[in-house]
C-alpha positions as CSV (number, residue, x, y, z in Angstrom):
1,X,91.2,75.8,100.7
2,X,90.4,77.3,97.2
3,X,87.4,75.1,97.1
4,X,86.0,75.9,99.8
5,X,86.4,79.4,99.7
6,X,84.9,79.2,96.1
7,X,81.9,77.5,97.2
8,X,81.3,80.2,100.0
9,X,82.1,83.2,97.8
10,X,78.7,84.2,96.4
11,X,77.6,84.7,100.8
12,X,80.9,86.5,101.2
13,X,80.6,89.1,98.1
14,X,78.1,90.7,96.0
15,X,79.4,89.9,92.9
16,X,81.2,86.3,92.2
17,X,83.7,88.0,89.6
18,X,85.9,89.8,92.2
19,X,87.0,86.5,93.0
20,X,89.8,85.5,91.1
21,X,91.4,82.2,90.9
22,X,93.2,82.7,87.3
23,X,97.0,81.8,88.0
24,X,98.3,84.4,86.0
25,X,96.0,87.1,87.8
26,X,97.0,85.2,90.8
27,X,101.1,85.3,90.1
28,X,100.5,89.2,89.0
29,X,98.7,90.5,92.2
30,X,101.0,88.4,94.7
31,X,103.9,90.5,93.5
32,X,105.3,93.8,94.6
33,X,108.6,95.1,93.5
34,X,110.2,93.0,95.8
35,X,113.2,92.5,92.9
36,X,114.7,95.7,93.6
37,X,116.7,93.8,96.4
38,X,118.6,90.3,95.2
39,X,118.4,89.0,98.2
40,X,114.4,89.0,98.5
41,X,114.1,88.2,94.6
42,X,115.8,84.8,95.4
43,X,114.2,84.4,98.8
44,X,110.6,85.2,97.5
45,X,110.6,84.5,93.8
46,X,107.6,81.8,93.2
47,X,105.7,82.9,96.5
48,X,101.9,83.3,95.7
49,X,98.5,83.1,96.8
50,X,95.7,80.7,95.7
51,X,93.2,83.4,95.0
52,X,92.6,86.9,94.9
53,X,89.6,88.8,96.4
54,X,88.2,92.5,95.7
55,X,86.1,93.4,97.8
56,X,84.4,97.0,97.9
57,X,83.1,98.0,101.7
58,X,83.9,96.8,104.9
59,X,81.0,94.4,104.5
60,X,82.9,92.2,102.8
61,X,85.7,92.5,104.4
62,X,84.3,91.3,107.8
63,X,82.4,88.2,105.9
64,X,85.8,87.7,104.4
65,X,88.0,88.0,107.3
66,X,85.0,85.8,109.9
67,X,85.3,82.6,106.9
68,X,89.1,83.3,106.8
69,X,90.2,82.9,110.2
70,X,87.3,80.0,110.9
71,X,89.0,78.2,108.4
72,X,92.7,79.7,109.1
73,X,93.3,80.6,106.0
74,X,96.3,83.6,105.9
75,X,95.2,86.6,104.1
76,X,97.8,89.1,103.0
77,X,96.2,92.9,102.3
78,X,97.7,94.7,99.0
79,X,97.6,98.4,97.8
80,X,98.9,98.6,94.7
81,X,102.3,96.7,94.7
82,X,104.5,99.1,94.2
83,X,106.4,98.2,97.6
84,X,109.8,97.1,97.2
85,X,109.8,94.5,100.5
86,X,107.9,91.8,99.5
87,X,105.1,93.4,102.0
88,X,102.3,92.6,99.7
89,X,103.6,89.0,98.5
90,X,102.0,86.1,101.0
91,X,104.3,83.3,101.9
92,X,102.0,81.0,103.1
93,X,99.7,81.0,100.2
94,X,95.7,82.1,101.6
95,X,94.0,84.7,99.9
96,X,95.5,88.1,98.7
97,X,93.0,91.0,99.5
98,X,93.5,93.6,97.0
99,X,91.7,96.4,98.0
100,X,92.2,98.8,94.8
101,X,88.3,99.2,94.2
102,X,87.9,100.3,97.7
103,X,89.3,103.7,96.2
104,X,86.0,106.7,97.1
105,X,87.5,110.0,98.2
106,X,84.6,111.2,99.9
107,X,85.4,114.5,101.0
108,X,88.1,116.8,101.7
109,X,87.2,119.0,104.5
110,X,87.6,122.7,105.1
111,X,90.5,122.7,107.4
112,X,92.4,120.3,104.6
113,X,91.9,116.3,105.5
114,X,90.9,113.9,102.7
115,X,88.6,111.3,104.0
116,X,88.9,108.4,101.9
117,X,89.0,104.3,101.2
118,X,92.8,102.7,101.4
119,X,92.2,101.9,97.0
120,X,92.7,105.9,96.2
121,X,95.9,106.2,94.4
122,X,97.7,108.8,95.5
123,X,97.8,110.7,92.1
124,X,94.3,111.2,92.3
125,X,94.3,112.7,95.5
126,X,97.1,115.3,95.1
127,X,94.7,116.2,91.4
128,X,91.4,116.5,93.7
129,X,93.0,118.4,96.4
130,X,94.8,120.6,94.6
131,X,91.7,121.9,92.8
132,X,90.6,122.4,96.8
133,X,93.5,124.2,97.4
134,X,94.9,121.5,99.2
135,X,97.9,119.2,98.3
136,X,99.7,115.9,99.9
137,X,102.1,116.5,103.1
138,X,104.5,114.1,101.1
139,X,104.2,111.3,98.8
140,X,106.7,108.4,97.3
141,X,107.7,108.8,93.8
142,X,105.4,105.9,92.8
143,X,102.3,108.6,93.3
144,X,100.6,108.1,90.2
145,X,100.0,103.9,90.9
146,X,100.6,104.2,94.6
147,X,97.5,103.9,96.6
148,X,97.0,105.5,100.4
149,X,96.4,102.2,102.0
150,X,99.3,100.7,100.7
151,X,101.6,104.3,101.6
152,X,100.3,104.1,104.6
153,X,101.3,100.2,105.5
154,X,104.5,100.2,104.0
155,X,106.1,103.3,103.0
156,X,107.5,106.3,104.9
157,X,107.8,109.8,103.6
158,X,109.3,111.2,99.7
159,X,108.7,114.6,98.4
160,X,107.3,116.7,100.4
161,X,109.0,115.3,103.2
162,X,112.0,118.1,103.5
163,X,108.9,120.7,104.2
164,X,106.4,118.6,106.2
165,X,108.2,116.0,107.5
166,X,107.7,112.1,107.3
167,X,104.1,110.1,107.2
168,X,104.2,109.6,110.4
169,X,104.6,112.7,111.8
170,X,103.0,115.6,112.9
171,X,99.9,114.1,112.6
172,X,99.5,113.8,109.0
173,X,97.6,110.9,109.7
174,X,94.7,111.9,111.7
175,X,92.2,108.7,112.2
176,X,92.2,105.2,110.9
177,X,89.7,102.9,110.3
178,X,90.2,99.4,110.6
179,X,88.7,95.9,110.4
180,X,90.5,93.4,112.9
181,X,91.3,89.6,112.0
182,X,89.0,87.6,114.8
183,X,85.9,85.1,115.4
184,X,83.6,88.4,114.9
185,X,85.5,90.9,113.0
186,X,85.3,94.7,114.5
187,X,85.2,98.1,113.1
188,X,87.8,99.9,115.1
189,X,88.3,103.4,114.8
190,X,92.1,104.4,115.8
191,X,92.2,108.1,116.4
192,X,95.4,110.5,117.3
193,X,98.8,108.4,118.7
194,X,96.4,105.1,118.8
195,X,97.1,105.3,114.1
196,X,100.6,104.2,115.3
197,X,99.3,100.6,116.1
198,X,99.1,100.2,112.4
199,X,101.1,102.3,110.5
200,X,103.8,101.0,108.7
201,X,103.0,96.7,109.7
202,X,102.5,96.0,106.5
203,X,98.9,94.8,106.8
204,X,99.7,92.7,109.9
205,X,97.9,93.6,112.2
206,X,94.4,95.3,111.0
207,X,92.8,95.5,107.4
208,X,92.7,99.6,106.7
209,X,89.4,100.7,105.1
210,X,89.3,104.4,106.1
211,X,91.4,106.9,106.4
212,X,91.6,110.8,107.5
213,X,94.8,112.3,106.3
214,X,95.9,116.0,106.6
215,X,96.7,117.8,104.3
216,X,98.7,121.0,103.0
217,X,98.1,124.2,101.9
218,X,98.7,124.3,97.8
219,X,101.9,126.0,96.8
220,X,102.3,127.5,92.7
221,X,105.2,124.8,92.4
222,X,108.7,125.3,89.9
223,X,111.0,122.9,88.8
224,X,114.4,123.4,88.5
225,X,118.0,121.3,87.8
226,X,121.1,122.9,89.3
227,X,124.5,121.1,87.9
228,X,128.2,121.4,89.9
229,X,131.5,120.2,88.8
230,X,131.9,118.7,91.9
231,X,129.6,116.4,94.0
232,X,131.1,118.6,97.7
233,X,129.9,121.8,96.1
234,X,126.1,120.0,95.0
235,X,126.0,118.4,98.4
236,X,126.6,122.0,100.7
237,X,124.4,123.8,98.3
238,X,121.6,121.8,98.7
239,X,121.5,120.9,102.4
240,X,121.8,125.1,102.3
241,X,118.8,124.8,100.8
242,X,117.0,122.4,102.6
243,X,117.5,124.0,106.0
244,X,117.4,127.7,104.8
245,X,113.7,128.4,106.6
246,X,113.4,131.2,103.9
247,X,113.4,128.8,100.6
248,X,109.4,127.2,100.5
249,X,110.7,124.0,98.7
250,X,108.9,120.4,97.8
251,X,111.7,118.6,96.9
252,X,115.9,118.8,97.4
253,X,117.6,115.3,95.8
254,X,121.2,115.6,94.8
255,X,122.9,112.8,92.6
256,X,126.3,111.9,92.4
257,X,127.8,111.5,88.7
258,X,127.4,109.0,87.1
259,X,123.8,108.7,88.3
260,X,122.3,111.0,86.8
261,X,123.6,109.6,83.4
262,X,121.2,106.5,84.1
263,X,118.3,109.1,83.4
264,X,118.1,108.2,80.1
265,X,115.1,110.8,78.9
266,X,117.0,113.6,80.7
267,X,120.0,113.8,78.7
268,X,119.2,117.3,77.1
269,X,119.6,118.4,80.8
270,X,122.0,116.3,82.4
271,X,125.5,117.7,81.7
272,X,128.3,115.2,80.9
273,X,130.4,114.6,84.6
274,X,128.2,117.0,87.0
275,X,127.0,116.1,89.7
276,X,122.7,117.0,89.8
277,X,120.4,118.5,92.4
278,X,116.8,118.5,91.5
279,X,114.2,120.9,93.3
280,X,110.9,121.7,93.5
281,X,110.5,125.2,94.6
282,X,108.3,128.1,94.8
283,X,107.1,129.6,91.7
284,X,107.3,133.3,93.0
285,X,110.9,132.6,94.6
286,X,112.1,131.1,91.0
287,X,113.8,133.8,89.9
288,X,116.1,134.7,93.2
289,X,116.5,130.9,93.6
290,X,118.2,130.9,90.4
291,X,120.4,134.0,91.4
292,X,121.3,132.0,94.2
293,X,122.3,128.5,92.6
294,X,124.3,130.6,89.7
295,X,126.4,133.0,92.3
296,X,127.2,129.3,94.6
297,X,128.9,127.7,91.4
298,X,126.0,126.0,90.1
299,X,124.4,126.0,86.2
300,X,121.1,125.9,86.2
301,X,120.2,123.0,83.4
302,X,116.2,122.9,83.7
303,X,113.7,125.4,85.0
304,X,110.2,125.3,84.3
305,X,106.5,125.4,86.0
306,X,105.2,122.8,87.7
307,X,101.3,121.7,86.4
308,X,101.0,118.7,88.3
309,X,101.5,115.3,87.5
310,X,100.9,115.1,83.8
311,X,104.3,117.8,83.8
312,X,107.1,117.3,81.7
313,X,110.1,116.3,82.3
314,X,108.6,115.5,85.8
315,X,111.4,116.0,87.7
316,X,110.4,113.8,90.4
317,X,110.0,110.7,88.6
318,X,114.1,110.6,88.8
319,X,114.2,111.0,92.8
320,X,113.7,108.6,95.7
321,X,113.2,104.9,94.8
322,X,112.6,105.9,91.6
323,X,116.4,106.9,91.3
324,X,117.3,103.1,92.0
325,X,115.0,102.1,89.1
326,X,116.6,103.9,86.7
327,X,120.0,103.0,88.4
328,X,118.6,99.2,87.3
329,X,117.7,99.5,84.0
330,X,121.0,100.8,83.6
331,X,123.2,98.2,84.5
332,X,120.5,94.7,86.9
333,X,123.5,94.9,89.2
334,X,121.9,97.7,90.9
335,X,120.1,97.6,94.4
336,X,120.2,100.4,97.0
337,X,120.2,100.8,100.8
338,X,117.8,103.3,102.8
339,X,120.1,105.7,104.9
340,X,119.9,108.5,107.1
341,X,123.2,110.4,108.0
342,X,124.1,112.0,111.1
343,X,123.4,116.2,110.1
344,X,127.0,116.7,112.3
345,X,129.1,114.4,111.0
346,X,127.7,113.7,107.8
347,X,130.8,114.6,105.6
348,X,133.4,112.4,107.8
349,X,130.4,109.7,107.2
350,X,130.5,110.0,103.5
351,X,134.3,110.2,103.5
352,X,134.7,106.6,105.7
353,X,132.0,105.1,102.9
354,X,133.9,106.2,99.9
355,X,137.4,105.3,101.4
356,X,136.3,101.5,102.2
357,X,133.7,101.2,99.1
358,X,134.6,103.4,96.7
359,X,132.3,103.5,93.6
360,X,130.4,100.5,94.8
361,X,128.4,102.8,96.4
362,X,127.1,105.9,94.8
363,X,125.5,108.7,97.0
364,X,121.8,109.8,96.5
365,X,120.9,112.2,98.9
366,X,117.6,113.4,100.4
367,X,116.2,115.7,103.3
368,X,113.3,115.3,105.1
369,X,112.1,117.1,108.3
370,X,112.2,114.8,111.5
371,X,109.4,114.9,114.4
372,X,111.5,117.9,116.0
373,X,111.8,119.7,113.5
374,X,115.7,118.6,112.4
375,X,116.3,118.5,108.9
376,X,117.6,115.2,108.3
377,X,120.7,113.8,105.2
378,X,119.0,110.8,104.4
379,X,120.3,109.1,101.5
380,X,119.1,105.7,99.3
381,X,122.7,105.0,98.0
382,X,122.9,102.7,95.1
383,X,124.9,99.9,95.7
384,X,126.7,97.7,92.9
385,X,125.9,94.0,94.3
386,X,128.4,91.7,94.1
387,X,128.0,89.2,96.9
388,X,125.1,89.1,100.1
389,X,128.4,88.9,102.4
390,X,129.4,92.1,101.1
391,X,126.0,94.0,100.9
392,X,125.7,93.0,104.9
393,X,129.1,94.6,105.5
394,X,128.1,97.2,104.0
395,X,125.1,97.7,106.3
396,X,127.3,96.8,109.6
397,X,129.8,99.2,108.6
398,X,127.1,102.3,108.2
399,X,125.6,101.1,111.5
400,X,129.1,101.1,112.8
401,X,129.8,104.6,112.1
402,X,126.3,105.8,113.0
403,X,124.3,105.8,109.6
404,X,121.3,104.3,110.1
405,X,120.0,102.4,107.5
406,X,116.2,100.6,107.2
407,X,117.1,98.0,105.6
408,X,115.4,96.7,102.5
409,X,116.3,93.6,102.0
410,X,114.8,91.8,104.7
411,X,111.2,90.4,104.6
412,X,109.8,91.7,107.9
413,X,108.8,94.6,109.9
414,X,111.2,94.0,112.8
415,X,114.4,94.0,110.8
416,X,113.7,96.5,108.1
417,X,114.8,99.1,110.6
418,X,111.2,101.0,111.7
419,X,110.1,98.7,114.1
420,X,108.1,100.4,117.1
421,X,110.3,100.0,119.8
422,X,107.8,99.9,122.8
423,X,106.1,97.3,120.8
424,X,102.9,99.0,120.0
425,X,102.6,97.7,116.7
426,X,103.2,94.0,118.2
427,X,100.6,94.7,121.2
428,X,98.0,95.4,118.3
429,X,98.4,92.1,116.7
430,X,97.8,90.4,119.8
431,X,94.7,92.1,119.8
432,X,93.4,92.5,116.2
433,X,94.4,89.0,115.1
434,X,95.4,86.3,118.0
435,X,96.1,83.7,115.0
436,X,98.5,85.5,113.4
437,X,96.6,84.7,109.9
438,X,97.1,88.7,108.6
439,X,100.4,88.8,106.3
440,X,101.5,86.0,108.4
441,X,105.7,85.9,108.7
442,X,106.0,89.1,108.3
443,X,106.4,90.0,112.1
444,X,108.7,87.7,113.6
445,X,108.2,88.8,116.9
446,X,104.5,87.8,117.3
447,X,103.6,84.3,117.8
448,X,99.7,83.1,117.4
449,X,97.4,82.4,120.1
450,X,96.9,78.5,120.0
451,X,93.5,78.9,122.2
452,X,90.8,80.9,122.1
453,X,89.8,83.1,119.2
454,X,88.4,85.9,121.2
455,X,89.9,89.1,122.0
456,X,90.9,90.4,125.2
């Protein structure tokens, strides 16, 4: 195959250097951070592709895409890699399509929707919105590397999320354009409840190369670190925050001691024992916020204005999966699980967790706001791994008591707990790539058409 492909590349792409067949480029761009989990570090450790392509319209995509699946040769999309599933790393070797200098923002309209190429990271976009007046509905804590294309395949929701809800709700995601997988590759625009074919397939099933995203109005942001001697009085304040309509807040993540001690460039902040909840709140409601934390028990340990990503401390660089990083570097035994409690019963499900596991798992708490409008206790627990057996009781036991947990140690849409239940994301495979050569494995469900290359 690499020959081949080499010989065709200078009639597939303007410019022969975007295809790279170094093996140490190669082993780099194949990699996501898959080694969060231990179980998908051993499972996926010395997968790779045989080459790397860039390409920079859709173009090149389709000449791509037409040689790749006349000569069926897998092609796995990537963002920027900083996925923690493996999404991005191809196990049947093919071509990696990295798509990072497809990254033009071309506009941002009036009513708030950035028009742009899957390559923009996600830090640049929050920067050029906000000078519009404009910032992102959520974002992961990767935002500064993270690029929309890649968000959009593989991730879910982060801050922002307890104020506007998930990616995949109320229609944050306008429009998609895509590029399907066939004999004659097609530009498909996927407008409204049809961007739900794609979202979150990890590439398998339609190569991205435009998207319209809304936006949200641009809030004068504050940071702030409230500390409580114990980790029941953190938890009730801040889900008090998080569904208290009258608080304008970005960001609600509370910590369980000792986690918060893994924050090693914190310490001037992070109180010896406490237990941590980090916010991101309105500038102009700083002050009575404060009031509010003091009089519920808390100490307030950090407050200061929030100027964007270059801020420090940047308080969210310590939440979501970020959290589990630090957790990491702390002690490699570290891995996590992706949770969201039941609002009702949360406390009895926290109680059963602690009484079976004890410190093996640690709570880390977040809230975002559900497709109706309930605010939900999610959580990405860190979990101290001791044996797979264990990890997987773990995960029966949450299910068992009716946590749900995504779970992120499995290398495939299906399992990793977001699957489409009525099968929309499997119908669009079917449609947009009958051989099954996009990210191929990574939806066990779908099996390849073994005649006829042509679409329905």
């Amino acid at each position: 195959m690499p020959d081949a492909l080499a010989n065709a590349i200078p009639n597939l792409i303007s410019d022969p250097q975007r295809y790279i067949a170094a093996p140490a480029i190669i082993e780099r761009l194949s990699k996501d951070f898959y080694w969060y989990s231990p179980i998908l570090k051993r499972q996926l450790d010395g997968k790779h592709a045989d080459a790397v392509i860039q390409p920079i319209d859709v173009g090149e995509i389709r000449n791509l895409l037409r040689f790749c699946f006349a000569h069926d040769i897998p092609v796995t999309p990537r963002g920027a890699g900083t996925g923690n599933y493996g999404q991005a790393i191809p196990l049947n070797g093919g071509i990696v399509l990295d798509l990072s200098r497809m990254d033009d923002i071309e506009a941002i309209t009036s009513d708030g929707v950035a028009i742009c190429q899957p390559g923009v990271r996600l830090g640049a976009l929050e920067t050029r919105a906000r000078a519009q007046g404009w910032e992102l509905r959520c974002y992961p804590s990767t935002i500064v590397k993270a690029s929309i294309g890649g968000f959009l395949g593989g991730g879910s929701g982060g801050i922002g999320s307890v104020l506007n809800g998930n990616l995949r709700d109320y229609q944050t995601v306008r429009a998609l354009e895509i590029v399907t997988m066939e004999q004659e590759p097609q530009v498909q625009l996927l407008e409204g409840q049809a961007v739900h074919d794609v979202l979150h397939a990890w590439g398998t099933n339609g190569i991205i190369t435009k998207i319209w995203l809304a936006l949200a109005p641009e809030v004068d942001w504050a940071q702030c670190s409230v500390a409580f001697d114990t980790f029941a009085k953190a938890y009730d304040f801040s889900e008090h925050i998080a569904n208290a309509p009258e608080w304008t807040k970005r960001l609600v993540t509370t910590f369980e001691w000792p986690i918060p001690s893994y924050f090693g460039s914190l310490k001037s902040i992070v109180p010896s024992g406490t237990h941590l909840i980090f916010f991101l709140i309105a500038q102009e409601q700083l002050a009575a916020f404060e009031q509010l934390s003091q009089a519920a028990g808390g100490a307030i340990t950090y407050s200061g204005a929030y100027k964007g990503l270059s801020t420090r401390p940047l308080l969210s660089d310590y939440t979501w999966n970020h959290t589990t990083l630090w957790a990491i570097k702390h002690d490699a035994a570290y891995t996590y699980l992706q949770c969201a409690f039941d609002p009702d019963r949360v406390r009895d499900q926290m109680r059963q967790l602690r009484e079976r596991y004890g410190n093996e798992m640690l709570f880390h708490m977040e809230f975002w706001k559900n497709a109706v409008g309930r605010m939900i206790p999610g959580a990405l627990p860190l979990v101290y791994f001791t044996t797979e057996e264990r990890l997987n009781d773990m995960i029966r036991f949450c299910r068992a008591i009716g946590v749900f947990v995504a779970n992120p140690h499995v290398n495939n849409v299906e399992a990793g707990g977001r699957y489409r239940e009525d099968n929309v994301q499997l119908a669009a495979k079917r449609r947009y790539d009958p051989k099954g050569l996009l990210n191929p494995g990574k939806m066990l469900s779908f099996q390849p058409q073994t005649e006829g290359a042509a679409r329905p």
